[in-house]
N, C-alpha and C positions, 0 to 999 in steps of 0.2 A: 504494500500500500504506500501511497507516496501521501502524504501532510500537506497541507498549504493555507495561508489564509490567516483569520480570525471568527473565534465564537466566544457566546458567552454562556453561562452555564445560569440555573435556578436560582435563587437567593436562598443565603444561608440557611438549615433549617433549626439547630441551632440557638440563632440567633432571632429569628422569626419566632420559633416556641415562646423565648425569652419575652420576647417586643410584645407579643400578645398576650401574654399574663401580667404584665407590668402595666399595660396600658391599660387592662381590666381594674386595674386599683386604683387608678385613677382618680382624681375626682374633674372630670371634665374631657375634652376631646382632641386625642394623639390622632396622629397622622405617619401611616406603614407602607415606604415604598418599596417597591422590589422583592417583597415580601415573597415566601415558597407558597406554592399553592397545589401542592403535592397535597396527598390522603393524608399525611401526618399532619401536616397545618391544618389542614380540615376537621383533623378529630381537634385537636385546641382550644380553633371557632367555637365548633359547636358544643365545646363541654363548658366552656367560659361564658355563652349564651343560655345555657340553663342554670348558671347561677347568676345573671342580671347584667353582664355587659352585654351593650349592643355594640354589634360587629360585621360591619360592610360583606358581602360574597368577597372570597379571593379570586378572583379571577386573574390571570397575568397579566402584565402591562397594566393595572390598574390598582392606584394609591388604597388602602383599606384604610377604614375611619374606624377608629372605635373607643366609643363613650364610656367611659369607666363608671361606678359607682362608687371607691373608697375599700369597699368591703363587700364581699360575695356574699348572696342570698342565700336561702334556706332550697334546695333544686327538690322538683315535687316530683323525682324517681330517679334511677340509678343513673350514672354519668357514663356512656358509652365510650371509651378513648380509642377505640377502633385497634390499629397495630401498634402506637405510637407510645412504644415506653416513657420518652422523654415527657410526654403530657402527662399519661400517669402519676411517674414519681416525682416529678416539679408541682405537680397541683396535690399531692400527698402533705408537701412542706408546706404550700399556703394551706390548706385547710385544715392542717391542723391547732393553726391559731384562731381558726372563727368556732363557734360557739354553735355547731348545730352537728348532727350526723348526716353522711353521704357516702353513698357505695356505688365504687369504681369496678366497671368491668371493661371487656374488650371482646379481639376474635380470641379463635383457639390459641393462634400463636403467641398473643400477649398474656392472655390467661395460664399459662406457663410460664411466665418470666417469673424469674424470684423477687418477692417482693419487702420478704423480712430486713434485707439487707440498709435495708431506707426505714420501715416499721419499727426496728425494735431502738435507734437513737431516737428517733421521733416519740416514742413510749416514754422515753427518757426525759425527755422535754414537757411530756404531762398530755402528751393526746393519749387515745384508746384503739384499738382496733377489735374488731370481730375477722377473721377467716373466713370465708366458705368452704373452703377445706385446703388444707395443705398450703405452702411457700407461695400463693399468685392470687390472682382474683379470680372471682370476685372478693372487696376486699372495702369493708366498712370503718372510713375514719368518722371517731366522736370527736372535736375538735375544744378546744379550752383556751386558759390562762396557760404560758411556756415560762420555761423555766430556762435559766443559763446552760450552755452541752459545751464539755470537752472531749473530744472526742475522736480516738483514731480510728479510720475505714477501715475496713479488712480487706478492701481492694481500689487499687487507685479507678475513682470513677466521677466525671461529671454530675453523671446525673443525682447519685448520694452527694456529692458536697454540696449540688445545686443546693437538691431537696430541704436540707438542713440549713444554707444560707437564706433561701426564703423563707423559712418557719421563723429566724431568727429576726426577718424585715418584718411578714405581717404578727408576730408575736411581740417585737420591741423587747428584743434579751440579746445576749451577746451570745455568740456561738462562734468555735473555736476548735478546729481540724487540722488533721493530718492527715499524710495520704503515705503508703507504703514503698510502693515502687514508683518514680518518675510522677512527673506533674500530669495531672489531667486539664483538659480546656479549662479554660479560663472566661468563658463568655460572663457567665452570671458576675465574676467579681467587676468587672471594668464596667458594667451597666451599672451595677450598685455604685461605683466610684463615679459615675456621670451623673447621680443624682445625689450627691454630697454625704452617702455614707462612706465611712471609715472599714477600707475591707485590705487590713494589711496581713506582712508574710515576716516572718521571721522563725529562723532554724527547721523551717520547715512546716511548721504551723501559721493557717491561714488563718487572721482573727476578724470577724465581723461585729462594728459596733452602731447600737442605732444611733438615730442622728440626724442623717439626713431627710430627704421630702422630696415623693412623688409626683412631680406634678406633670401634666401633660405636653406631650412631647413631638417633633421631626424625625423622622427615621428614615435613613436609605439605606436598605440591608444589601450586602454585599453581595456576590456569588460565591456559592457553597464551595471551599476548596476541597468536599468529598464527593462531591462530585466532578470539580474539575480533574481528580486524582485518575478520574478513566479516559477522560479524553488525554491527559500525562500521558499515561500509560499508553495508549492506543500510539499517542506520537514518537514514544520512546520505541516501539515494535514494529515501525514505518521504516521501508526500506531509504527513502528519504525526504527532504523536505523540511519545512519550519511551519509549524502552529502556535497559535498564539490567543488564550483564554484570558480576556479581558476582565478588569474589575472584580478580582478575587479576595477573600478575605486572606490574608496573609499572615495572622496570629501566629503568632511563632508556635501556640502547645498546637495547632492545627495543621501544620506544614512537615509535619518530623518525617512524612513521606518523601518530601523530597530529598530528605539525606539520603535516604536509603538508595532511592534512586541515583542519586551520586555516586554514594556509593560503587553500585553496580556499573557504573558507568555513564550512566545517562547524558542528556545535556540541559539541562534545565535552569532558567534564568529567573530572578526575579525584578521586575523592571517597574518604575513612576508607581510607587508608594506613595500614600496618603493616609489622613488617620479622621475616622470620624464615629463618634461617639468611643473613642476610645479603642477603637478598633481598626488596624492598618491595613488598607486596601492595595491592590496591586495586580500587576499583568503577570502571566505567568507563562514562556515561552520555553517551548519545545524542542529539539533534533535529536535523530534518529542518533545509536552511535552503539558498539558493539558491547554486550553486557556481560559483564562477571557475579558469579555467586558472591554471596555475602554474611553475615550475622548480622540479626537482629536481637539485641540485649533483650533482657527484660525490663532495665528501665526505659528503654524506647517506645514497650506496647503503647501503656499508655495513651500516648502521645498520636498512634496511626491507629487507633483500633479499627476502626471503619475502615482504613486502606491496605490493612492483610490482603482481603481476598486478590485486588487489586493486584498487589505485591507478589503475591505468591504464582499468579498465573502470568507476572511479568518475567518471573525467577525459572518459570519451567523452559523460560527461551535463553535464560542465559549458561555462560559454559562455568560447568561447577554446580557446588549445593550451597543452597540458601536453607539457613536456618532460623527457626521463627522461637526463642526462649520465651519459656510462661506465658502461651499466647492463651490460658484454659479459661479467659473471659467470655472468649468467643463460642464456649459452650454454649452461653446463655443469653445470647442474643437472639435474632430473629427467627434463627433454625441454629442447630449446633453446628457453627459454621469452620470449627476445630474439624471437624470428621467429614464432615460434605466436603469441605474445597479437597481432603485429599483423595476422598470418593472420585469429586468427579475428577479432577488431574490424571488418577490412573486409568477414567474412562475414557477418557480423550486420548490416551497412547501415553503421559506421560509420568514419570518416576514421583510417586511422592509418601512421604508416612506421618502418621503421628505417634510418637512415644514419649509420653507421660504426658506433660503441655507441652511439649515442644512439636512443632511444626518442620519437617523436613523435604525441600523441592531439590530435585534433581533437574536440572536442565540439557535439553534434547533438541538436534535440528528437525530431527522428521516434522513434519503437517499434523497439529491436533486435529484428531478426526475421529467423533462418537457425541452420546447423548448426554447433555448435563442434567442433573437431578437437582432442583431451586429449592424446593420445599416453598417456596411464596416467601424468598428472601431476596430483596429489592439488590443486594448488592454482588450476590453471588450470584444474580442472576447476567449482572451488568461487569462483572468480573470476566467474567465465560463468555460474554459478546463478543469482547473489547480482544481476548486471545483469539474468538473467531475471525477476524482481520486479518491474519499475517496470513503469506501467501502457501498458500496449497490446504487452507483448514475446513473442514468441513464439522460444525461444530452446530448440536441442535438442540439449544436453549429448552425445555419444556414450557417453561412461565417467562414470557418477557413482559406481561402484563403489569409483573407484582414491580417493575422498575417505576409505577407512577407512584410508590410511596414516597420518593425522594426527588425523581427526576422524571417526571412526567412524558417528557419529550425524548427522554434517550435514543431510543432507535431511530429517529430522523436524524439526529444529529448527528450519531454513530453515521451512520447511513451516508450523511453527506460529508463527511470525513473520508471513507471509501470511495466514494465517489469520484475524490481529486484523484483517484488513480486511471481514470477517466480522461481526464482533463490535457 
């Protein structure tokens, strides 16, 4: 495939979750541009509109408005969050500082996510929960008066320090974390710092003090650098050419992909940086270039969880093994994406294993050619596209559907990336 050009990828989602639970507390009327309008932003909307924000259609290319009321209502039946962990356990930490009960479900696949892991510091802090049975939802918080949490994670993760840093905003207590291995994103703290709260770091503990003030806000959410991470990838596996993925968020805990890629050999630029609401934006260009096996620490995970799969089907083309340390987070995401990517790597013709957490790809010139198994995971599905590109692959996605949870548009874009070789 040969590269060429410029695209832009979805807006943050991320940061879109973030934008849209902050502007629901509101008291008056923010303004969300570029906002994701993938099924995840959609479960948010609509969970955030059964407890009394009102909240614009997402549609793309168009600004969403939405009117906060201070504090969430009392919702008159259970909160649907669709696939979208990130809503889940971000709206677990707000409500457990209001003062009513609310029971969160989802699909199958969310309804198996663990969910004690955010529940039992939250406990700690003085909410309640009921079970519906076992570690996931459905999953009843009683919400109250918080209490001060020190608190180390048992696994380095956004969405638990989120969770716990909003319980700490809508409850007005201090809360004060550690994370085990490597930094996780950093979205929620730099939003709380743009609105005059105190969320600093020291020896490794991140401390959140109230203080600051909500008030209604401008927002132009970036493009999601995990999804620009495939069209990366797609350009890094092009026999040649230059790509070039415009106006990306560029966070340094969100980009640890592109070391890796480095790494391996890749070529990849970061170019015309800017910083808005805290968050540095920037172009992120491409060329082809021959790649070498690598390691992957465990303090790295972290930092790319969402761009393993990516990573690993970039690693099956390059010469040598790529190893993936403590990657066993990826158990418990969307599908257990630890055993699927090596599943299907050895479906496609090529070398791969798992033993213990660790992640091992062997890299092969032959053509991947057989059936990927998705399970209805947006990134493994879009991981296995992006390998279907190099030349002589014959490679047959089951679910390319389930790519609108994050990136709606993928297969046109993919598409028209293939295309330049056309041209």
């Amino acid at each position: 495939m040969i590269v060429g050009g410029t695209v832009r990828v979805p807006g943050d989602k991320s940061i879109t979750h973030r934008a849209l639970l902050l502007a629901s507390l509101t008291r008056g009327t923010s303004h969300v541009g570029g906002a994701l309008t993938s099924l995840d932003a959609r479960s948010s909307a609509r969970v955030l509109r059964r407890l009394g924000a009102e909240i614009s259609p997402l549609r793309p290319r168009t600004v969403v408005v939405i009117r906060g009321r201070s504090r969430f209502r009392r919702p008159d039946g259970p909160l649907d969050c669709g696939n979208s962990g990130t809503t889940t356990r971000l709206l677990l930490g707000l409500l457990a500082a209001h003062p009513f009960a609310a029971t969160l479900t989802g699909d199958g696949s969310l309804r198996r996510r663990p969910m004690r892991r955010v529940t039992t510091p939250l406990a700690r802090m003085g909410a309640r929960f009921e079970e519906g049975g076992g570690d996931g939802l459905p999953l009843t918080v009683r919400g109250g008066p918080l209490v001060p949490l020190r608190y180390e994670l048992p696994v380095s993760s956004a969405q638990i320090k989120s969770a716990l840093l909003l319980a700490g905003l809508a409850g007005k207590v201090v809360v004060e974390l550690r994370e085990p291995h490597g930094r996780s994103r950093d979205h929620t703290e730099r939003m709380l710092r743009a609105f005059g709260y105190s969320v600093g770091e020291d020896a490794g503990w991140v401390r959140f003090t109230p203080g600051g003030r909500l008030d209604p806000f401008e927002l132009q959410v970036p493009g999601d650098p995990s999804s620009a991470a495939f069209l990366i990838g797609a350009g890094a596996l092009a026999e040649t050419g230059e790509l070039r993925v415009t106006r990306v968020g560029v966070n340094p805990t969100r980009i640890g992909f592109l070391a890796v890629l480095r790494r391996m050999g890749a070529v990849v630029a970061v170019e015309d940086v800017s910083e808005h609401y805290g968050e540095p934006v920037g172009d992120l260009i491409v060329r082809p270039a021959r790649l070498q096996g690598t390691e992957v620490t465990a303090e790295e995970i972290a930092g790319l969880i969402d761009e393993i799969p990516l990573l690993a089907v970039v690693a099956s083309r390059a010469e040598g093994v790529t190893v993936f340390r403590e990657a066993g987070e990826l158990r418990v995401k969307e599908s257990d994406r630890l055993s699927l990517i090596a599943e299907n790597l050895r479906s496609v013709g090529c070398r791969a294993e798992v033993s213990g957490d660790d992640l091992h790809v062997e890299g092969r010139e032959d053509p991947p050619r057989g059936p990927v198994r998705s399970a209805g995971d947006h990134r493994l599905a879009m991981a296995f596209a992006v390998l279907g590109t190099v030349p002589g692959a014959r490679i047959r996605v089951d679910d390319m559907a389930c790519a609108a949870v994050s990136f709606p548009e993928f297969p046109d874009t993919l598409r028209s990336l293939r295309q330049a070789a056309g041209r």
